[in-house]
C-alpha positions, 0 to 999 in steps of 0.5 A: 500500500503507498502512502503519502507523507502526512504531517502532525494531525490536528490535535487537541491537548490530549492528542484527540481529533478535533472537531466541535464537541460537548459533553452532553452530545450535539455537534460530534458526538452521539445523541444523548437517550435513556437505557430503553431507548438505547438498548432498542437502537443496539438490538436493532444493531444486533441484527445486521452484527449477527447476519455479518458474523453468520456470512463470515461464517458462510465465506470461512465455510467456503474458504475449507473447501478451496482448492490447494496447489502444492509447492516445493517444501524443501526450499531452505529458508535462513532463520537462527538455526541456519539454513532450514526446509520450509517443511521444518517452519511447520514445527511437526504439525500439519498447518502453518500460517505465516506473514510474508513481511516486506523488507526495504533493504539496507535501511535501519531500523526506523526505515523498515516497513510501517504497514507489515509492523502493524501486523507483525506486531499482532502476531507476537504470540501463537500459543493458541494456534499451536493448541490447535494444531498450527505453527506461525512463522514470519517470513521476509525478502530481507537478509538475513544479516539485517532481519536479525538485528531487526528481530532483536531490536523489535523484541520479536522472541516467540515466533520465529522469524526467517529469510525467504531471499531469492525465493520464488512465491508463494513462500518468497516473492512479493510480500505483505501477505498473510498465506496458510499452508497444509502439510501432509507427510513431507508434501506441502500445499498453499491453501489460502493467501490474503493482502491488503485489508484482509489482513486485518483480521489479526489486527485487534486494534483496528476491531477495538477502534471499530467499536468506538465512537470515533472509529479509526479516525481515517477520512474514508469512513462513514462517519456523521456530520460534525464528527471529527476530521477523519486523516489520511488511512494509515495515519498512524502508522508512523508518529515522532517522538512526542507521537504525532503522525508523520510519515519522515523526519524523526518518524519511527513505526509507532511500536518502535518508540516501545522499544530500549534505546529508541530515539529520534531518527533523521532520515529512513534509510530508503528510497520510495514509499511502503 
């Protein structure tokens, strides 16, 4: 996804959009109602809410009964062991997930891709995908010698992370892609592959944010009259110090700033958008 450089959102003292608003409802924020008359507007909510999960249901149904193509698992791919199979990424069970990570080669850390950071950043931990049955793994066109020190500086301990370098897809290639596969002995298959906002179903802050009055706050949304000034998508992706949106400068992936020894940057290290 490109996105064009943003400057700092206007704000109010505690970083909130602005747009006219007062504590008791009217301009930018909802009407004021008694509990019965809100709980009817919420059943009547409730509706569309259960008819959207029932189709998500349908389409996951669908989903299981995809075709699969079947890939060469016994390309080696880099990870802290060395040099591996991608059969070995499976871990012993017979599905995996993985996150193809985008990778802007030779840029430091602050340089490295806002949007995969937002995902990666929600697939920190997969210990009920292996309850089930699933291993994770994050994959990434960088060398080795670069994602390494990334991994490190990002804190990214618990999910394995491995260079899939010069490898053709579905397992190197183009990245930002969410992609399952099957193993069946020591044959593997690609089941299903999602990009774009399709990876968003690992991203609980977009559904927490989603259920809030002001949504995400990015302009495309449908929001009522009044309310605050939605920003460009993926404002805040990327913030300064103090963090405020903004795409360059002194500008990190807004997790990085979580991070031991981060500090202002003067430049990204890259040419070209994300």
């Amino acid at each position: 996804m490109t996105v064009e450089e943003t400057g700092a959102a206007r704000s109010d003292e505690q970083g909130a959009p602005t747009g006219g608003v007062n504590a008791a409802g009217g301009a930018g924020r909802p009407p004021v109602a008694d509990m019965s008359t809100w709980q009817a507007a919420r059943d009547e909510l409730l509706v569309r809410e259960k008819a959207h999960t029932q189709e998500g249901d349908a389409i996951a149904a669908a989903r299981r009964r995809l075709p699969m193509v079947e890939i060469d698992g016994s390309v080696e791919v880099m990870g802290t062991e060395g040099a591996v199979p991608f059969r070995d990424l499976f871990e012993g069970r017979d599905r995996l997930v993985v996150y193809q990570h985008m990778w802007h080669d030779g840029a430091p850390h602050q340089g490295q891709c806002e949007g995969c950071t937002t995902t990666a950043w929600h697939l920190q931990d997969a210990t009920y995908l292996h309850g089930h049955g699933v291993s994770l793994a994050i994959l990434t066109t960088g060398p080795w010698e670069e994602v390494a020190p990334f991994t490190e500086f990002m804190g990214y301990t618990q999910v394995p992370w491995y260079s899939v370098r010069g490898l053709d897809e579905p397992v190197g290639g183009e990245m930002g892609y969410l992609a399952s596969f099957l193993r069946d002995g020591d044959r593997v298959f690609l089941t299903y592959r999602t990009t774009g906002r399709g990876n968003e179903r690992v991203n609980a802050a977009m559904g927490l944010l989603d259920m809030t009055p002001y949504g995400r706050g990015e302009s495309w949304e449908d929001t009522p009259g009044g309310w605050p000034d939605g920003r460009r998508a993926c404002w805040s992706w990327r913030t300064d110090a103090e963090g405020r949106p903004a795409w360059g400068g002194t500008s990190r992936p807004l997790p990085q700033w979580t991070r031991p020894g981060a500090a202002p940057v003067t430049t990204l290290g890259r040419h070209g958008d994300c």
